[in-house]
Backbone as a chain_set.jsonl record, in Angstrom:
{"seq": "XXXXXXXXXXXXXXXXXXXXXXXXXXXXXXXXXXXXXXXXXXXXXXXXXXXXXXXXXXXXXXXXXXXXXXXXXXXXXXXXXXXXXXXXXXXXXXXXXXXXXXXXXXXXXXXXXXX", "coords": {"N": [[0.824, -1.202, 0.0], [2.134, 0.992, 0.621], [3.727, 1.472, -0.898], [2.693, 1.905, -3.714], [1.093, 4.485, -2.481], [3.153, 5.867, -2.391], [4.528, 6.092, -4.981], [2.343, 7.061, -6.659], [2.187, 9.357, -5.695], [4.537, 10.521, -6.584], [4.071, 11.283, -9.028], [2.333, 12.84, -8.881], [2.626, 15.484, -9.084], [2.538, 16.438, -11.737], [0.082, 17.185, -12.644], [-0.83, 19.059, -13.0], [-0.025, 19.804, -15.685], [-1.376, 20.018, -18.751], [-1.526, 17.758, -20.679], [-0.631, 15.298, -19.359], [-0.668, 12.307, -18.471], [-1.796, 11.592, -16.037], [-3.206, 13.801, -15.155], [-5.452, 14.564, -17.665], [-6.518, 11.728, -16.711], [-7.799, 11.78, -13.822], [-8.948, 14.216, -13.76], [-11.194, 13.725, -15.462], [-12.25, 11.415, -14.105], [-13.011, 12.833, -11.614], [-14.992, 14.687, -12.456], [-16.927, 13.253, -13.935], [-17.715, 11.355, -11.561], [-19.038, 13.84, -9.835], [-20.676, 14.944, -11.365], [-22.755, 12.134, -12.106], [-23.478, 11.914, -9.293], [-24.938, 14.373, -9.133], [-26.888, 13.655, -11.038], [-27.964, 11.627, -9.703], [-28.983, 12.675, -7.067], [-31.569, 13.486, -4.545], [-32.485, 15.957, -4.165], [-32.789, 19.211, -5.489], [-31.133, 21.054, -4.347], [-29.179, 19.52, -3.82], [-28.238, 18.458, -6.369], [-27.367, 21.163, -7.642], [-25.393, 21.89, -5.893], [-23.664, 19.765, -6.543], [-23.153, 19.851, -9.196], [-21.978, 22.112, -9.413], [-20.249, 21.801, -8.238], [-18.491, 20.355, -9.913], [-17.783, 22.078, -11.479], [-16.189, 24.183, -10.51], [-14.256, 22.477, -10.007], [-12.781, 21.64, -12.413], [-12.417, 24.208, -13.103], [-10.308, 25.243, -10.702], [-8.435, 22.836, -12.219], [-7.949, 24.195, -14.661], [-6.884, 26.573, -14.311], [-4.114, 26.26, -13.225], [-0.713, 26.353, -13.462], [1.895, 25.0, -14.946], [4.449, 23.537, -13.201], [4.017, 25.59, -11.195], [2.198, 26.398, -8.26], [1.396, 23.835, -8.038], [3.974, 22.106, -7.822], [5.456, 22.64, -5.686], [7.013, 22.517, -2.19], [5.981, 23.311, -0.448], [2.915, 22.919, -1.05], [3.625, 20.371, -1.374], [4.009, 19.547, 1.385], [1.217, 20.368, 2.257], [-0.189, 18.612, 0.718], [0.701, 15.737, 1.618], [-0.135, 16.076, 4.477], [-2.645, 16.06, 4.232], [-2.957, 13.086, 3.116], [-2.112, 12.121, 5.099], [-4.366, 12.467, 7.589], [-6.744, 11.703, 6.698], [-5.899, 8.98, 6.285], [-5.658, 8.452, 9.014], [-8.273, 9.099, 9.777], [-9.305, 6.949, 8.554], [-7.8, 4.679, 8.924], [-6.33, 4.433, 10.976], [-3.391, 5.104, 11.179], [-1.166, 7.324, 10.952], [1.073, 8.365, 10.595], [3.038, 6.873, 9.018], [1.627, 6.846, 5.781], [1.757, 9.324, 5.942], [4.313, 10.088, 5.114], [5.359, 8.198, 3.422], [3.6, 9.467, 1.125], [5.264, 12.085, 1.077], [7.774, 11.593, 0.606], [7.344, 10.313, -1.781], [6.31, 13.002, -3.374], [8.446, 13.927, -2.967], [10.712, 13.324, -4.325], [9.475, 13.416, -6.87], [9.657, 16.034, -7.091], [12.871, 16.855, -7.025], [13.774, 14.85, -8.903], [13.022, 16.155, -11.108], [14.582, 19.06, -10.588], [16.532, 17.561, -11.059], [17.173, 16.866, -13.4]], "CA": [[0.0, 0.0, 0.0], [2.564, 2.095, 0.99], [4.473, 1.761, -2.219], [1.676, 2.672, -4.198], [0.961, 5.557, -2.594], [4.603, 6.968, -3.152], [4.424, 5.936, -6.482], [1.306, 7.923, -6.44], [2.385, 10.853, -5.157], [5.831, 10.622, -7.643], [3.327, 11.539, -10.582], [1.437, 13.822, -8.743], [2.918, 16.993, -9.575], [2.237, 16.287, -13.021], [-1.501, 16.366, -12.446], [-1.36, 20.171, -13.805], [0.321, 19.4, -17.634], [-2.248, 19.664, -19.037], [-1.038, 16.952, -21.162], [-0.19, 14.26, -18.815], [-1.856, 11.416, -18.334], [-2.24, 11.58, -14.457], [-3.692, 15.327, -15.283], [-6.616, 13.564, -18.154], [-7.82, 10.65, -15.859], [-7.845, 12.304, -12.702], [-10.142, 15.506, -14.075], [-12.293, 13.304, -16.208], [-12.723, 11.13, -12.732], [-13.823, 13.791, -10.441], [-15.936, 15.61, -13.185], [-17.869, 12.381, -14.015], [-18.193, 11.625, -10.663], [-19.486, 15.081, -9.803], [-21.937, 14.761, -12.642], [-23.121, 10.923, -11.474], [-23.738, 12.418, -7.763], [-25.717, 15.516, -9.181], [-27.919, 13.115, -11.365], [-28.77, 10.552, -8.608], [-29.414, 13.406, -5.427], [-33.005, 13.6, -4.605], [-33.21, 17.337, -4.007], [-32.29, 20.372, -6.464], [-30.12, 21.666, -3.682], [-27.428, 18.73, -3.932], [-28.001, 18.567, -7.878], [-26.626, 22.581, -8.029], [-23.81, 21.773, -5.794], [-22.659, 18.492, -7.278], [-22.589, 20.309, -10.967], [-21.23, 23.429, -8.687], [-18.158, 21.162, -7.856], [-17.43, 19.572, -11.31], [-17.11, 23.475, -12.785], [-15.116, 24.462, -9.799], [-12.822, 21.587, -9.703], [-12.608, 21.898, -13.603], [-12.081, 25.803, -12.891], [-9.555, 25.227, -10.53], [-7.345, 22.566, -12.931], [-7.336, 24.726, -15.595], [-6.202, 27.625, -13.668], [-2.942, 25.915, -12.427], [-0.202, 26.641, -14.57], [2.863, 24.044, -14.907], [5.594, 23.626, -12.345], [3.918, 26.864, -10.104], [2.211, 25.949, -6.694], [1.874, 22.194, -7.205], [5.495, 22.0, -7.814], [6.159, 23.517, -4.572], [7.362, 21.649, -0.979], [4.067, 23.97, 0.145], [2.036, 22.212, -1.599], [3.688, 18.831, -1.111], [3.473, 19.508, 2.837], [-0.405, 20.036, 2.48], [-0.495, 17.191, 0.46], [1.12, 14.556, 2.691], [-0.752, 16.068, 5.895], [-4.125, 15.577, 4.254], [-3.4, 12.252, 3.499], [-1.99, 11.018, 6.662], [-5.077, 12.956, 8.265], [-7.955, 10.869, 5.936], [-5.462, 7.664, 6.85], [-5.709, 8.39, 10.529], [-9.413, 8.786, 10.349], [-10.059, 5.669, 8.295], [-7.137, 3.07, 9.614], [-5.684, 4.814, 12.887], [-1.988, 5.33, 10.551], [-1.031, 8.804, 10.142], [2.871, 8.866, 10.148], [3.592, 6.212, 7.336], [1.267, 7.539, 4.577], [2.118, 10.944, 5.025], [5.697, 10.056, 4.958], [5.663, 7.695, 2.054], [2.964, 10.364, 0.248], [5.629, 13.179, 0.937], [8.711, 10.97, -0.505], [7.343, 10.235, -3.6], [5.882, 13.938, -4.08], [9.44, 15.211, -3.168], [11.515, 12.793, -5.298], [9.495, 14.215, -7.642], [10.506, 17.913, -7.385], [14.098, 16.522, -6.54], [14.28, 14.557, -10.222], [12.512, 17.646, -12.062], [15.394, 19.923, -10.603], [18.013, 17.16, -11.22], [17.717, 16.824, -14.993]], "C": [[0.864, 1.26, 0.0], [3.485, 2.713, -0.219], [3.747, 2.095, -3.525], [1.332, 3.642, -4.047], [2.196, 6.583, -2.222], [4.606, 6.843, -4.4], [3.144, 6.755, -7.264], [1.391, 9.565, -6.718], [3.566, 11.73, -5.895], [5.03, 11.31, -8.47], [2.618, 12.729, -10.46], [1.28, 15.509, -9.405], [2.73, 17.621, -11.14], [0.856, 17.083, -13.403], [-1.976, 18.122, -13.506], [-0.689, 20.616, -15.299], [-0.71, 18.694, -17.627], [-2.18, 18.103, -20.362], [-0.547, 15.072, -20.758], [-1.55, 13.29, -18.48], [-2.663, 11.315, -16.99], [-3.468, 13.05, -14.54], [-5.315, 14.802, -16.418], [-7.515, 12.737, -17.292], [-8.416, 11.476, -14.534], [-9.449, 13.889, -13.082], [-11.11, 14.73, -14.776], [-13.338, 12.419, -14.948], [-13.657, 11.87, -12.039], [-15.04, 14.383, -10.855], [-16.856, 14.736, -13.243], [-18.707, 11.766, -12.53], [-19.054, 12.412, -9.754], [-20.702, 15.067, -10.15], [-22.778, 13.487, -12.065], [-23.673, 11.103, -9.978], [-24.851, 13.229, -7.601], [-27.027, 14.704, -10.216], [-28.762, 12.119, -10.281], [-28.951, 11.156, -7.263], [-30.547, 13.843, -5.862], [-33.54, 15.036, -4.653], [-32.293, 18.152, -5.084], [-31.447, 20.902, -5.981], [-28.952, 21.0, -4.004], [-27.238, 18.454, -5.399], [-27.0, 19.715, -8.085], [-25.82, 22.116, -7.251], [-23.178, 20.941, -5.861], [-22.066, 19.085, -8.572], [-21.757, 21.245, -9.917], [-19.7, 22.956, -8.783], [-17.627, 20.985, -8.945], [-17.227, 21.195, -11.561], [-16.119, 23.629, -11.458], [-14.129, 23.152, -9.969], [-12.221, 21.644, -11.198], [-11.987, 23.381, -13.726], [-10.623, 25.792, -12.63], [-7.987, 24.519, -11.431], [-6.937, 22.985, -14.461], [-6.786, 26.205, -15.084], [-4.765, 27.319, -13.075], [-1.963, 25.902, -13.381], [1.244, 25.641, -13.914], [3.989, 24.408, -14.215], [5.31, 25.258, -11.425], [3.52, 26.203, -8.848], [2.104, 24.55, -6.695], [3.132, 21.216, -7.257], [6.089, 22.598, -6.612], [6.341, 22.642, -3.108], [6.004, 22.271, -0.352], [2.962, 22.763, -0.21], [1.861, 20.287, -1.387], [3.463, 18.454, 0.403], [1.689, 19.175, 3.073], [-0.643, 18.725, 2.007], [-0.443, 16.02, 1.39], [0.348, 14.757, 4.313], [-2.147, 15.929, 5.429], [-4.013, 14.079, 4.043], [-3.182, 11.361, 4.612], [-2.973, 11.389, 7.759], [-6.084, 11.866, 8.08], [-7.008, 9.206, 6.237], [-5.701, 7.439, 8.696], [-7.318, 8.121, 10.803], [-9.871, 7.429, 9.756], [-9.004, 3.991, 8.984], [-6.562, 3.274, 10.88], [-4.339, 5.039, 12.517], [-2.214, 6.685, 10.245], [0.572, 8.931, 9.714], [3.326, 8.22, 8.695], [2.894, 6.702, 6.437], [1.579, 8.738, 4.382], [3.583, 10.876, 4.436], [5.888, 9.73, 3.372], [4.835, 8.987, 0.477], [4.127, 11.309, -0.064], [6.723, 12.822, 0.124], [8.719, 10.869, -1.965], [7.128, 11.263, -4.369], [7.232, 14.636, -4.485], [10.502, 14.434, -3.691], [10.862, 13.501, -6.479], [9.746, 15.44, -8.804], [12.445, 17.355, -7.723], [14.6, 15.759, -8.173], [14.054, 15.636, -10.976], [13.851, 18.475, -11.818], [16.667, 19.336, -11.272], [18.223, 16.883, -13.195], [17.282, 18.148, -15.766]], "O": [[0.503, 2.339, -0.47], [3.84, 3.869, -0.45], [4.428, 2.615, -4.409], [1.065, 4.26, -5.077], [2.135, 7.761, -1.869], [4.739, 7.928, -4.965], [3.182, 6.962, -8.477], [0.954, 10.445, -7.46], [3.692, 12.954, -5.926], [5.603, 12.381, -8.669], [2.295, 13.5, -11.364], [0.424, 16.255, -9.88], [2.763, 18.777, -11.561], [0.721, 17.549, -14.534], [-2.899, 18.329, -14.294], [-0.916, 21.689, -15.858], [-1.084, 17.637, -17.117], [-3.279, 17.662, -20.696], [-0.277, 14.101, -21.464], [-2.761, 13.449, -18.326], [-3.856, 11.035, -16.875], [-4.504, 13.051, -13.875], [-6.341, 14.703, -15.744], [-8.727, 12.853, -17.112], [-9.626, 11.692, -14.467], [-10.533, 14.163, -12.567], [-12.205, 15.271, -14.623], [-14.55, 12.548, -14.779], [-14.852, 11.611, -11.893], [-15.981, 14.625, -10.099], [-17.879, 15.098, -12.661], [-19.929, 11.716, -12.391], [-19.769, 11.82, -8.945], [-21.68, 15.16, -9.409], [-23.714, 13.916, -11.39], [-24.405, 10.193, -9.589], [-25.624, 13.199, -6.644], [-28.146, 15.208, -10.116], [-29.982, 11.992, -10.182], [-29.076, 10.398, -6.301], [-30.799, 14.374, -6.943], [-34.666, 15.349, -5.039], [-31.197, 17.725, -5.45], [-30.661, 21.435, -6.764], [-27.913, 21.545, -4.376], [-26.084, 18.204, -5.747], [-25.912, 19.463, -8.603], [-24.99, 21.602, -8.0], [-22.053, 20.99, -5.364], [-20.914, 18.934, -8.979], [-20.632, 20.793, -9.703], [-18.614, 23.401, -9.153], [-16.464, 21.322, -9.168], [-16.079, 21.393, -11.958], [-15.088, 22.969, -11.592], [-12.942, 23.471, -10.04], [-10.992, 21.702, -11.192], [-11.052, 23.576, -14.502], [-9.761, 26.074, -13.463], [-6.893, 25.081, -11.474], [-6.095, 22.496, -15.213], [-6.161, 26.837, -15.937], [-4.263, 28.225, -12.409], [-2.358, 25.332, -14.398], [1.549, 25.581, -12.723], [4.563, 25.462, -14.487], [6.259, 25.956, -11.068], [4.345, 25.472, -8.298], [2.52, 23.897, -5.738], [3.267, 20.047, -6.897], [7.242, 23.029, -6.645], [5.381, 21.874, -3.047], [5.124, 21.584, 0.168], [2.412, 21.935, 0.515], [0.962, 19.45, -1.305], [2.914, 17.409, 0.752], [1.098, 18.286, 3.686], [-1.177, 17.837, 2.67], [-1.437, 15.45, 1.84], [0.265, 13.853, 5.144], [-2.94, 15.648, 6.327], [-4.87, 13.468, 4.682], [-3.739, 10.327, 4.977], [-2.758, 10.88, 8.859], [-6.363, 11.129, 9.026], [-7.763, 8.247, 6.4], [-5.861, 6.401, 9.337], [-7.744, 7.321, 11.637], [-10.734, 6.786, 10.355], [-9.341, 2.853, 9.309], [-6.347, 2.396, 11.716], [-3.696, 5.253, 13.545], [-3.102, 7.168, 9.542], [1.067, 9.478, 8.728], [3.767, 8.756, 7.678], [3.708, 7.397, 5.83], [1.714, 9.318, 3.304], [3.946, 11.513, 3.447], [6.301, 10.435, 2.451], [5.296, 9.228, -0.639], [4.278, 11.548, -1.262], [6.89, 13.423, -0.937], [9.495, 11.125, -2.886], [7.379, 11.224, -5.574], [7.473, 15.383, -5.433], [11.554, 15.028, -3.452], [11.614, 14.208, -7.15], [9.888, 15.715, -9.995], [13.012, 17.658, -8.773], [15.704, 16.073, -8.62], [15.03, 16.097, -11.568], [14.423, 18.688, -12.887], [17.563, 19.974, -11.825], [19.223, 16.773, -13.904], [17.589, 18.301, -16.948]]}, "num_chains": 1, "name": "protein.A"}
């Protein structure tokens, strides 16, 4: 598990080339999802803010411009503390996922600078 989600987190930074493949699945994911959530909620309220999310989350990954904030140790910090937060509340692990999350985000940066 844990090597998966460094291997994960290696690619991550990618996610805003617009070009990359991690950056494609990942937005087509959330958006369809989004969409699938806002067709099957019973009230008009959670319809408007299921579509609400797909344009914002769509908003937001075309607003992110290559190698700016999610190329940043900022960014890779938040990263790794949300998921060793969402690991703590679902398995009682917080230190190893954030760790391994933060490794793979900051090998990442760390190959990007080195070639």
């Amino acid at each position: 598990f844990y090597f998966l989600l460094c291997a994960f987190s290696s690619v991550l930074p990618d996610i805003d080339m617009k070009k990359s493949k991690i950056h494609r699945t990942v937005v087509k994911f959330f958006v369809i999802v989004f969409i699938i959530f806002a067709l099957v909620s019973k009230e008009w309220a959670e319809f408007w803010f299921f579509i609400a999310l797909a344009v914002f989350f769509l908003w937001i990954f075309k607003s992110f411009r290559h190698r700016k904030f999610l190329h940043s140790v900022k960014f890779g910090i938040l990263y790794s503390l949300s998921i060793g937060i969402i690991s703590q509340v679902f398995t009682g692990e917080f230190l190893l996922p954030a760790c391994a999350s933060f490794l793979g985000f900051f090998s990442h940066l760390v190959l990007d600078r080195a070639v």
